[in-house]
Residue frames as a rotation matrix with the C-alpha (Angstrom) as fourth column:
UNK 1
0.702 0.417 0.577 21.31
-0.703 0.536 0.468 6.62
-0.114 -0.734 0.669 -14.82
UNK 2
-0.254 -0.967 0.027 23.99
-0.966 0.252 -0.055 4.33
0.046 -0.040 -0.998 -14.09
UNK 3
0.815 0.347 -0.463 23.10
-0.470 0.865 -0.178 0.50
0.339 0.363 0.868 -15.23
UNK 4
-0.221 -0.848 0.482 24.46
-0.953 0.293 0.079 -2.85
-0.208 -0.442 -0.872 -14.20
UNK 5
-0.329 -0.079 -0.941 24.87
-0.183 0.983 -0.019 -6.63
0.926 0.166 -0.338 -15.05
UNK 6
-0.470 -0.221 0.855 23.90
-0.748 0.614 -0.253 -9.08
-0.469 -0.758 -0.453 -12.74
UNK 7
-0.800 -0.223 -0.557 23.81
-0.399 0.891 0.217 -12.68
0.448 0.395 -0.802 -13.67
UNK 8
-0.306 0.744 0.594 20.09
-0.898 -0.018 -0.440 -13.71
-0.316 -0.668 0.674 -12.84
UNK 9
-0.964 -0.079 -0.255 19.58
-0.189 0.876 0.444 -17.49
0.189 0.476 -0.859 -12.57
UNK 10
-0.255 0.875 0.412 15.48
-0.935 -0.114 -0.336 -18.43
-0.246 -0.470 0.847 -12.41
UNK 11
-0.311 0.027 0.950 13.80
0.034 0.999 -0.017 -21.57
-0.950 0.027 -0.312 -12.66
UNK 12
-0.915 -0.364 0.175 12.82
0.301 -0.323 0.898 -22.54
-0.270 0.874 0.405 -15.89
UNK 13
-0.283 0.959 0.032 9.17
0.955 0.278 0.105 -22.33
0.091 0.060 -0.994 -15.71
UNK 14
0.297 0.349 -0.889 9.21
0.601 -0.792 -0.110 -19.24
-0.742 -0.501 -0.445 -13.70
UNK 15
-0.663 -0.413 -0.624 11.49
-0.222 -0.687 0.692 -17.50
-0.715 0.597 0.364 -16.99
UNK 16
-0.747 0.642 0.169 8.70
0.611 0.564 0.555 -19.07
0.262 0.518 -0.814 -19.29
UNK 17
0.161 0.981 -0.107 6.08
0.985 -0.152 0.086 -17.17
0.068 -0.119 -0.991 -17.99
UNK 18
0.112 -0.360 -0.926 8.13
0.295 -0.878 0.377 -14.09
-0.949 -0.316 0.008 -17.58
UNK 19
-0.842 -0.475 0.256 9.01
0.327 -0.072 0.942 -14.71
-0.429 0.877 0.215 -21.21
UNK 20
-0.584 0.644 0.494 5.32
0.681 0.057 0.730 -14.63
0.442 0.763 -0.472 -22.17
UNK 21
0.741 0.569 -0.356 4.11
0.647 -0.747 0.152 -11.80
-0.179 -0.343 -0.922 -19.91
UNK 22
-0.178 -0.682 -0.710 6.51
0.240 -0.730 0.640 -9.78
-0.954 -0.056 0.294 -21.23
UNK 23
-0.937 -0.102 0.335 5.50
0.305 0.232 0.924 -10.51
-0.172 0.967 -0.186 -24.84
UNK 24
0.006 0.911 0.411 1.74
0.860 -0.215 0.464 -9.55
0.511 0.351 -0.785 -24.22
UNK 25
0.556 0.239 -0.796 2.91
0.458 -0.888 0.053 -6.49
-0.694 -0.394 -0.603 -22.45
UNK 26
0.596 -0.316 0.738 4.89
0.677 -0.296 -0.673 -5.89
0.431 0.901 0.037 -25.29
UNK 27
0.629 -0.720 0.294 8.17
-0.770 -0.523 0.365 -5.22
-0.109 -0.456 -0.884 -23.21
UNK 28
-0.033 -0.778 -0.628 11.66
-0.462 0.569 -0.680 -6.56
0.886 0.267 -0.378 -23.53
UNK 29
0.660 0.334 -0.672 12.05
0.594 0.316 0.740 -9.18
0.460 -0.888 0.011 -20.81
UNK 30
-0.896 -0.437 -0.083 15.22
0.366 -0.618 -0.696 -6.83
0.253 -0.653 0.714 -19.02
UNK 31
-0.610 0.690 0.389 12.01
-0.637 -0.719 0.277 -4.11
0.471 -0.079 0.879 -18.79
UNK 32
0.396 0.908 -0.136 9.49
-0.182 0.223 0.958 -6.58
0.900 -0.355 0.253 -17.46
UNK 33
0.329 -0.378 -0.866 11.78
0.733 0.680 -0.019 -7.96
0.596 -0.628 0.501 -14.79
UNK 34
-0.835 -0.502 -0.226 13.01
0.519 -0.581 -0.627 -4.52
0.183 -0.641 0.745 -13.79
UNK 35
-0.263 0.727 0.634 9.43
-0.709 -0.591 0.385 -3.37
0.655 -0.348 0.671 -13.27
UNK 36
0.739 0.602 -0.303 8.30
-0.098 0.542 0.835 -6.31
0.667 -0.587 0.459 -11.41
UNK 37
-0.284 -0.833 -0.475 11.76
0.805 0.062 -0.590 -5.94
0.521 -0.550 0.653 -9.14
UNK 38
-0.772 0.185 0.608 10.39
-0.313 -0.943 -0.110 -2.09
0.554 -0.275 0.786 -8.53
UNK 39
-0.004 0.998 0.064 7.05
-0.133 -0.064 0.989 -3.49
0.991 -0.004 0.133 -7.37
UNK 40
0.438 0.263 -0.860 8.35
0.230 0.891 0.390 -5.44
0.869 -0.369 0.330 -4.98
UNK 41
-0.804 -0.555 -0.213 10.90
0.566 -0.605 -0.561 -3.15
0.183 -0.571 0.800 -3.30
UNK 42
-0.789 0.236 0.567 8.50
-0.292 -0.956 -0.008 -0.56
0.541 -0.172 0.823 -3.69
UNK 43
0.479 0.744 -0.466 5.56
-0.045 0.551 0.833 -3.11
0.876 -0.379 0.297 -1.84
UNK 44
0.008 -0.491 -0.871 8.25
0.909 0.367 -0.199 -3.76
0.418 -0.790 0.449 0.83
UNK 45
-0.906 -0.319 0.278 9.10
0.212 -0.911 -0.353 -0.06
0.366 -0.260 0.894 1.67
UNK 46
-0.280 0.917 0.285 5.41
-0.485 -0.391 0.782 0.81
0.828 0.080 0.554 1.67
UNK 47
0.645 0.486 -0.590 4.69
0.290 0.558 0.777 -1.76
0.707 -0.673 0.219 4.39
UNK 48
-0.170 -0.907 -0.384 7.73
0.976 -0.102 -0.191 -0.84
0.134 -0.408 0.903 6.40
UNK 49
-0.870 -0.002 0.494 6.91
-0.158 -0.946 -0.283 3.09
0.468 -0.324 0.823 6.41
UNK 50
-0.150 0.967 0.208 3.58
-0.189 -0.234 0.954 1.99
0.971 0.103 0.218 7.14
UNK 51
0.354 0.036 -0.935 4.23
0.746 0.592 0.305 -0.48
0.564 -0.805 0.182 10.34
UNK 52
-0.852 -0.431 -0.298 7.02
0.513 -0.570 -0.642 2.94
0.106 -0.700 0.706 11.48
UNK 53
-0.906 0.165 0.391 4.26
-0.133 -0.985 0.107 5.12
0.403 0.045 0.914 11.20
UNK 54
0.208 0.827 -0.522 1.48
0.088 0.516 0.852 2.82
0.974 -0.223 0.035 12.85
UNK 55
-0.134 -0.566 -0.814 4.24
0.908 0.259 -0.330 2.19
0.397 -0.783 0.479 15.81
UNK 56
-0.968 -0.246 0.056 4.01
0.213 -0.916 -0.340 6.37
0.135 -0.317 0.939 16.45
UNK 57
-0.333 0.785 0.522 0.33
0.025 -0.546 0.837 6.57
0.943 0.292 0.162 15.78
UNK 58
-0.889 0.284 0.358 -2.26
-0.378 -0.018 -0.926 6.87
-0.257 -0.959 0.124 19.71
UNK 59
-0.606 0.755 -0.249 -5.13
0.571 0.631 0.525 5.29
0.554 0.176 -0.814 19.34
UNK 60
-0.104 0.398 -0.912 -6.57
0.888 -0.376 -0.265 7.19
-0.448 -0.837 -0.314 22.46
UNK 61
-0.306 -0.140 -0.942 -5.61
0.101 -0.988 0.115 10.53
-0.947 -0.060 0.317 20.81
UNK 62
-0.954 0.267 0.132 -7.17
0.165 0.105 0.981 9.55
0.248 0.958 -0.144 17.07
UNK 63
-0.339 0.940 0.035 -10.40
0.897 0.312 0.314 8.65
0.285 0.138 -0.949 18.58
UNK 64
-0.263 0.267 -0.927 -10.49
0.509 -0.778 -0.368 12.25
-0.820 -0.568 0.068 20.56
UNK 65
-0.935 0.263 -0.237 -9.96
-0.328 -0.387 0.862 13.83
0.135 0.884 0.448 16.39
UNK 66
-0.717 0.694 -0.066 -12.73
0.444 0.528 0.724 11.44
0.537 0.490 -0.687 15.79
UNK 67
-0.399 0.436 -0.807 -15.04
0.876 -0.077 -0.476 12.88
-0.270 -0.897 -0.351 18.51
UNK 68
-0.340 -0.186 -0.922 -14.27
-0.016 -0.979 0.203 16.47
-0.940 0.083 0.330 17.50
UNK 69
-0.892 0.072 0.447 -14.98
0.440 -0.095 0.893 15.61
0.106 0.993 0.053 13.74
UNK 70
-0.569 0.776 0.272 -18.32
0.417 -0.012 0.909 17.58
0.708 0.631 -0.317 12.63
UNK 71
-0.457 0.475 -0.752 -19.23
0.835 -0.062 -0.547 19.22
-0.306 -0.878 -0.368 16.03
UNK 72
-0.357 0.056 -0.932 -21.58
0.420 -0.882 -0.214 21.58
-0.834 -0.468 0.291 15.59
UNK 73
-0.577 0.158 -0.801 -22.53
-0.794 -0.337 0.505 20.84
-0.190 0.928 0.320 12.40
UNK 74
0.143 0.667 0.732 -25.35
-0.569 0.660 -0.491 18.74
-0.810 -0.346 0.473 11.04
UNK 75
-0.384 -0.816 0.432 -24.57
0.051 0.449 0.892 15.98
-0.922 0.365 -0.131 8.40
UNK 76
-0.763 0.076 -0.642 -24.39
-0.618 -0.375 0.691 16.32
-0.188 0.924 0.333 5.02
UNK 77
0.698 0.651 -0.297 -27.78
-0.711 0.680 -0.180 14.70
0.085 0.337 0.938 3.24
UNK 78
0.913 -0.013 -0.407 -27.48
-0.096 0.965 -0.246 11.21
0.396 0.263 0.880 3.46
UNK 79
-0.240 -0.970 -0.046 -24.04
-0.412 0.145 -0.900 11.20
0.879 -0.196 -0.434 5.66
UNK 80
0.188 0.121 0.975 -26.17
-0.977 -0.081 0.198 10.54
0.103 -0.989 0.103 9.10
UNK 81
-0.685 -0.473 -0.554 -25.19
-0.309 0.877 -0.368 7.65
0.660 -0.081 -0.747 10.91
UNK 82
0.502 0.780 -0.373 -27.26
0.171 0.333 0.927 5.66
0.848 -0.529 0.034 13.65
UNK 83
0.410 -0.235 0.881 -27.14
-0.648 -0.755 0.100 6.47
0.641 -0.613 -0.462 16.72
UNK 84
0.003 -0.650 -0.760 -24.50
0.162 0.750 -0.641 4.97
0.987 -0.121 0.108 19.16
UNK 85
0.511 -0.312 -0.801 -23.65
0.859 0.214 0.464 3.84
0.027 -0.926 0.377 22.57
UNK 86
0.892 -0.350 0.285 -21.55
-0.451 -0.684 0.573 5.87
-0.006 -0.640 -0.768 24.48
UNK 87
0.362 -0.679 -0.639 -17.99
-0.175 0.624 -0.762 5.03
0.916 0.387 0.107 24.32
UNK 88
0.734 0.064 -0.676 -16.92
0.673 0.066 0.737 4.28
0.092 -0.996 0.006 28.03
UNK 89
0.796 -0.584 0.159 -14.05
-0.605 -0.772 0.196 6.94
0.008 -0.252 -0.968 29.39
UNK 90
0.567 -0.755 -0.329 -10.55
0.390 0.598 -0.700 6.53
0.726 0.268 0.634 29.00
């Protein structure tokens, strides 16, 4: 894996507490800071694939799955639901 420098300036408070949450995770602070850098990329990505993959989803064409779920079958103990309305046509 191919490592790099980079000159990281933080307040001081904020390196304080990094200093001591690294010390009760019993991690150097380089190691805490590059996991909590991963989280955050990896939080950002996650929301981002999610929003592309919301943007593609149908609403119309989920609820039809939903419709189809369990036809013909009766529910499992304790899965029944109350009965509902009709949903109006789309």
């Amino acid at each position: 894996m191919r490592k790099s420098n980079f000159a990281l300036r933080l307040q001081p408070s904020l390196l304080d507490e990094a200093r001591k949450l690294a010390e009760i995770e019993g991690v150097a602070l380089n190691q805490f800071i590059n996991v909590a850098v991963a989280e955050k990329v990896s939080a950002l990505r996650t929301e981002n694939y999610l929003e592309a993959r919301a943007a593609r989803g149908s609403v119309p064409k989920a609820l039809a799955v939903l419709d189809r779920a369990g036809v013909g079958r009766r529910p499992d103990k304790g899965d029944a639901l109350p009965k509902r309305k009709p949903r109006p046509s789309r």
